[in-house]
N, C-alpha and C positions, 0 to 999 in steps of 0.2 A: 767029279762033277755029279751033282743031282739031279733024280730024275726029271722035275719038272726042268730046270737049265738044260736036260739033253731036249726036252720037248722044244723048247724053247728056242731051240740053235736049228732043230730041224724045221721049225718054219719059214726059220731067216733062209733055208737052204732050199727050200722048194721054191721062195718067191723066183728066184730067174727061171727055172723050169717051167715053173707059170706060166712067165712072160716068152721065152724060146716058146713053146706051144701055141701061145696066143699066135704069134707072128709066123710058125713056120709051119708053111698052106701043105700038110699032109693029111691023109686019111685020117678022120676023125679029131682032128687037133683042138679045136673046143671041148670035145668030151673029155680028152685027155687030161685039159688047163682045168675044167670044170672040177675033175675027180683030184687032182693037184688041192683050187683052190679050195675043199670043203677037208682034204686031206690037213690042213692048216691049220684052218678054223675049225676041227676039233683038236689039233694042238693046244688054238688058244685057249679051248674050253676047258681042256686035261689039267693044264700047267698049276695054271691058277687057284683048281682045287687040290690038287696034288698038294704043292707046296705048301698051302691053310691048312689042310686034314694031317699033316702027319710034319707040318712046324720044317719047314723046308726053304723057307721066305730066305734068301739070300741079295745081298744089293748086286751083283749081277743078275740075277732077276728082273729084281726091280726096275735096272736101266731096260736091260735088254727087252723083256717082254713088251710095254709099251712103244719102245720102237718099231719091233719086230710087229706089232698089230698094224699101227698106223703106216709100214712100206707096203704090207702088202693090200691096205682098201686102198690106201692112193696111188699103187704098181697097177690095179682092176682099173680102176677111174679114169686113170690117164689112159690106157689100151685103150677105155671106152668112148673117148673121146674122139677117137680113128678111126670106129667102125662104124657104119652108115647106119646100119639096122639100131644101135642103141641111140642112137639121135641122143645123147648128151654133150652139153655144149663144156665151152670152157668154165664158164660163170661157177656151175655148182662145186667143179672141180676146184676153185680155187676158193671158193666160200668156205669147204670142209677143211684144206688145206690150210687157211689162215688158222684157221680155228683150232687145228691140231696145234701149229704153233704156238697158239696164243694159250691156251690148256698145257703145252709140256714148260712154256715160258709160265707161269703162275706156279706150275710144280716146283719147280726151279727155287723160286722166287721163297715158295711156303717149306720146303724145304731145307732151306739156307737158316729159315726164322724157325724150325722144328716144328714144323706143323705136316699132317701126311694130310694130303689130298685124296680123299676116298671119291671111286666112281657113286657119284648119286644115281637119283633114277634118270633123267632125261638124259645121262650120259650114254647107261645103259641100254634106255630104246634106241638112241641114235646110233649106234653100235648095232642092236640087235638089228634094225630095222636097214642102215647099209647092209649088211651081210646078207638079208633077205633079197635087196632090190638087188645083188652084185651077182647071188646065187638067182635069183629068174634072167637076170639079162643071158647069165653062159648058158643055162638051160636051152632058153629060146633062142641062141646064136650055134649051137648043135643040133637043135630040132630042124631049124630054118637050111644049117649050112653045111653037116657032117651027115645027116639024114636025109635032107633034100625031102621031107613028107611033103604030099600033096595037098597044101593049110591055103583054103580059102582067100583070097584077095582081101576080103572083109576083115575078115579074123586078123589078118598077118599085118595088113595097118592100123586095126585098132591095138594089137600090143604092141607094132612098132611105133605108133604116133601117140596112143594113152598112156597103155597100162604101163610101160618101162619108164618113159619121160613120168609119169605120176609117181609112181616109185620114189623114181632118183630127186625131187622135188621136195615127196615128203621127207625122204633122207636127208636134201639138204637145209628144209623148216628146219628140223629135229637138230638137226648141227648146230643153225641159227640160238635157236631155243636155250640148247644147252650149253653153248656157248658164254649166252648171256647169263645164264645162272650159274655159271662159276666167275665171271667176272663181277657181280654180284656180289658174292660172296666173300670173294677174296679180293675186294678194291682197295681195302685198307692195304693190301704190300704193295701197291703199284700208287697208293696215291699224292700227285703231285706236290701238295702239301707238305710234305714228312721228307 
């Protein structure tokens, strides 16, 4: 097995460590999940160019790595969903989630007809842009709850009631967005017509 497929199994391996951490109330255990979830997503970052730079591209790759991204932003989403201080509701969770579907269903789809589905850009910021709003929410759920610092009343509702729900919002526009520019694109394999 290849280096980027050994990166690539070790993300799929830390997702439940993640999650055990999220949920299991010990000293520091957000900081833990935190330093888990960024240990990940620089997997994800590694793999990808590994395997391009030195011609590594194998179809277990292929299946796996995409999986492996999208268990573990929607294994964060869903936690987030149960902790009070991210005030994220169900709705965006499942707006991202469709959309994962409906994006690995069009791969499927353009695959079958030999076509490779490259990530465009609005894939990319909505990627980049989850990862961003996933990594401030564990930050500020360690600062708030494995640090206990003494943060202002002011401060601590405006990023528990703005600045995360803003985030998680533009994350889930970006989804919306990018969504619709690959269903766009690829309407001809799905259309009813044919």
């Amino acid at each position: 097995m290849n280096l980027p497929n050994k990166l690539t199994l070790l993300r799929v391996f830390l997702i439940p460590f993640f999650l055990l951490f999220m949920y299991w109330n010990m000293p520091f255990h957000y900081l833990i999940a935190f330093v888990i979830f960024a240990g990940a997503s620089i997997t994800d970052a590694l793999d990808g160019k590994i395997a391009r730079k030195h011609n590594l591209v194998t179809n277990f790759g292929k299946f796996l790595d995409p999986l492996a991204d999208k268990v573990l932003v929607i294994s964060a989403l869903t936690v987030f969903v149960e902790i009070p201080e991210i005030k994220m509701g169900a709705v965006p969770l499942i707006i991202i989630s469709a959309r994962e579907f409906m994006v690995s269903g069009l791969r499927l789809l353009a695959a079958d007809s030999g076509i490779v589905v490259a990530a465009g850009i609005w894939g990319k910021l909505k990627t980049a842009f989850t990862m961003v709003s996933i990594v401030v929410a564990l930050v500020w759920l360690s600062i708030c709850r494995d640090f206990d610092f003494s943060i202002s009343d002011g401060i601590k509702n405006a990023i528990d009631n703005i600045v995360i729900p803003v985030l998680i919002w533009i994350s889930t526009a970006l989804t919306i967005i990018s969504g619709c520019v690959y269903l766009k694109g690829y309407w001809h394999l799905i259309d009813s017509d044919k």
